[in-house]
C-alpha positions in Angstrom: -122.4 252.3 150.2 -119.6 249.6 151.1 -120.6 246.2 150.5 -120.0 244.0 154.0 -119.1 240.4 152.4 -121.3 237.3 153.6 -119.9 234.6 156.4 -120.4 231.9 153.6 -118.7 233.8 150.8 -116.0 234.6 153.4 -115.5 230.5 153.9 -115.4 230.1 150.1 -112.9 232.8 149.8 -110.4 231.2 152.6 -111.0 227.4 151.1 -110.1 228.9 147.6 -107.0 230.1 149.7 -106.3 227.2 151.1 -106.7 225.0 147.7 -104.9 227.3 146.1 -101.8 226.9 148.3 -102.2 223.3 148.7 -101.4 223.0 145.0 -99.3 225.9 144.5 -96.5 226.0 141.6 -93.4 225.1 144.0 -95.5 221.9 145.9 -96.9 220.6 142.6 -93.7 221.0 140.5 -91.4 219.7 143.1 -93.7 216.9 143.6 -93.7 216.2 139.7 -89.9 216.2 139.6 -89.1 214.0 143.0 -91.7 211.1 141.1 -90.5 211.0 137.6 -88.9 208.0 138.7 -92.0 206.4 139.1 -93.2 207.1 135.5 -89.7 207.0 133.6 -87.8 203.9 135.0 -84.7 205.4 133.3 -84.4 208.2 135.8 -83.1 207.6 139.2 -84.1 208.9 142.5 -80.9 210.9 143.2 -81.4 212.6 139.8 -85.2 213.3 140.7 -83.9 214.7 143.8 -80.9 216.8 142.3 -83.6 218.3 139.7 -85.8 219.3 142.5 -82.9 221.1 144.5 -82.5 223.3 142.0 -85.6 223.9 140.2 -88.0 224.4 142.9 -86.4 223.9 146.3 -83.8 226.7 146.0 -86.4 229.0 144.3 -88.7 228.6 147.1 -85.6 229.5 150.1 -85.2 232.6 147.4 -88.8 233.8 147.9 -89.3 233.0 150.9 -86.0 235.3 151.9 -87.6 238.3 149.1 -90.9 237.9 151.0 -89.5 238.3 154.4 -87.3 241.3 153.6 -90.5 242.7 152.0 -89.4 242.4 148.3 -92.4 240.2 147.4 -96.0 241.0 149.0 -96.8 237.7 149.6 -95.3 233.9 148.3 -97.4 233.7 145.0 -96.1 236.9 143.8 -99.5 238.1 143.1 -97.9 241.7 142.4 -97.0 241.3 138.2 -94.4 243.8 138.5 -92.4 241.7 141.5 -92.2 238.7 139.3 -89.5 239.6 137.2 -86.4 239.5 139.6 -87.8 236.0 140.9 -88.3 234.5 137.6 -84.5 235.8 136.8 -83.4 234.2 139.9 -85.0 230.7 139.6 -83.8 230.5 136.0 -80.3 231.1 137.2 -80.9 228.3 139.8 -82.3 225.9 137.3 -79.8 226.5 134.8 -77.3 225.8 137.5 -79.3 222.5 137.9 -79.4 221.5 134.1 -75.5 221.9 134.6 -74.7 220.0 137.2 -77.0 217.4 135.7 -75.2 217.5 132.3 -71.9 216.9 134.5 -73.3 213.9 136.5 -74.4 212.4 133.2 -77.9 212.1 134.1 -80.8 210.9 132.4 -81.8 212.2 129.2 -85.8 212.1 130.7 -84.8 214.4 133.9 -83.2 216.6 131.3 -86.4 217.4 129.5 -88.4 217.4 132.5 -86.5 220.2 133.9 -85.9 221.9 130.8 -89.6 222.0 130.0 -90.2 223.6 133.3 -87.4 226.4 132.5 -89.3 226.7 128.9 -92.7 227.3 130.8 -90.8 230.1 133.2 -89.6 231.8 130.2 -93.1 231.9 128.6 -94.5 233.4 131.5 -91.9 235.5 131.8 -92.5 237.2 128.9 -96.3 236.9 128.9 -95.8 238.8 132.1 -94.6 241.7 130.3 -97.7 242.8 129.2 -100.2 241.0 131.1 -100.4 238.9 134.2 -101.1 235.1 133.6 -101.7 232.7 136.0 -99.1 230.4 136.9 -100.9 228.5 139.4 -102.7 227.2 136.2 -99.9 227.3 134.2 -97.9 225.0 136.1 -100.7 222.7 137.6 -102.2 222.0 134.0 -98.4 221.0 132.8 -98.3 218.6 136.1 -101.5 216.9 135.6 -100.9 216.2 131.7 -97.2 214.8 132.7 -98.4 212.7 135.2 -101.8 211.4 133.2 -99.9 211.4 129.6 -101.1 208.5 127.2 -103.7 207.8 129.6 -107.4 208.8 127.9 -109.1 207.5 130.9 -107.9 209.5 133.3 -109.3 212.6 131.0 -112.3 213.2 133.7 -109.4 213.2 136.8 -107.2 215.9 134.3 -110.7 218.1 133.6 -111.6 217.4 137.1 -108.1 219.1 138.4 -107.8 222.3 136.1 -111.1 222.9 137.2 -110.6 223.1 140.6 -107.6 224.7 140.6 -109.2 227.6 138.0 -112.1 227.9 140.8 -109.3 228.5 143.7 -107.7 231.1 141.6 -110.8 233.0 140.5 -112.9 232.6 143.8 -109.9 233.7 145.9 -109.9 237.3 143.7 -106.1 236.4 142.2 -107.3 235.8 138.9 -109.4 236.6 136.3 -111.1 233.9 133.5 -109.0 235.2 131.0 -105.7 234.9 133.6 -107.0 231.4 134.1 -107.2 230.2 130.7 -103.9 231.8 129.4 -102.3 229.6 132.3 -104.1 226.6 130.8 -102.8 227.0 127.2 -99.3 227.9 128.5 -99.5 224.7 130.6 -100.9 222.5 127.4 -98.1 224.4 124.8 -95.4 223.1 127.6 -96.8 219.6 127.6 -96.5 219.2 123.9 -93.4 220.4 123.9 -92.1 217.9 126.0 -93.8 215.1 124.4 -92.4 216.8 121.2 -88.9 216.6 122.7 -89.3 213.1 123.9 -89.4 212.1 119.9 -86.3 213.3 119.3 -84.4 213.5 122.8 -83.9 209.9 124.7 
């Protein structure tokens, strides 16, 4: 016999939805990108702006063009096997960005910011060979460490964020636990490997 789902787990579904695209990869990244100036003085707007162009904004025109001509099913990519072609096409894009930043002579904090995010693309990536990871929680863990780095007492607001965001993803049916946690360590690996960088990179 067919189960019939309940009104209330209906409405818990479509706010998972909606939280879920509220802090999707492409809002919270671009967001983390326009602000660095805000947290690294060094970096100026223009360069927060230039870095966002390429590493998010473009990318998102690009799916959204695949997803209206029916290349993508739907703008998270849920489909494993349509992520490839997109994750080849925004690392073309933000490559193109690192260049152009390199030739403006920009900041040395942009740099890492928006090379870390082309090191987290290319872990997925190939995670996403085998299996299909979460980047929802891959990028949204990386975003909320950046932003709360060196801060202990924003620990609960950090805990607090990954733990909504793993609830969108698993009670909107896009994500298993196991999906949800590999996005968390890929998102933690990428943190410390900026703040890694940072030691030897200024």
């Amino acid at each position: 016999m067919t189960q019939i789902a309940s009104p209330s787990s209906a409405l818990v579904r479509k706010i998972a939805l909606i939280v879920s695209h509220v802090l999707s990869p492409i809002i919270l990244a671009t967001l983390l990108l326009l602000l660095t100036p805000l947290r690294d003085a060094s970096i100026a707007w223009s360069e927060a702006v230039l870095a966002a162009v390429f590493t998010t904004i473009i990318p998102w025109l690009i799916l959204a063009l695949a997803k209206r001509r029916g290349a993508v099913t739907d703008m998270h990519v849920t489909v494993r096997r349509q992520r490839h072609l997109i994750y080849a096409m925004t690392a073309t894009m933000i490559i193109i960005g690192l260049i152009i930043l390199w030739l403006v002579n920009a900041s040395a904090g942009i740099f890492r910011e928006v090379f870390c995010i082309l090191l987290g693309l290319f872990t997925v990536a190939i995670i996403n060979i085998w299996w299909k990871v979460s980047v929802h929680l891959a990028v949204g863990t990386y975003v909320i460490l950046q932003v709360a780095s060196q801060r202990a007492d924003l620990l609960p607001a950090v805990l607090l964020f990954i733990a909504v965001l793993s609830w969108s993803r698993l009670r909107s049916f896009q994500h298993t636990a196991t999906q949800v946690c590999g996005g968390v360590a890929v998102g933690i690996l990428i943190h410390y490997a900026h703040e890694v960088m940072a030691l030897f990179v200024n």
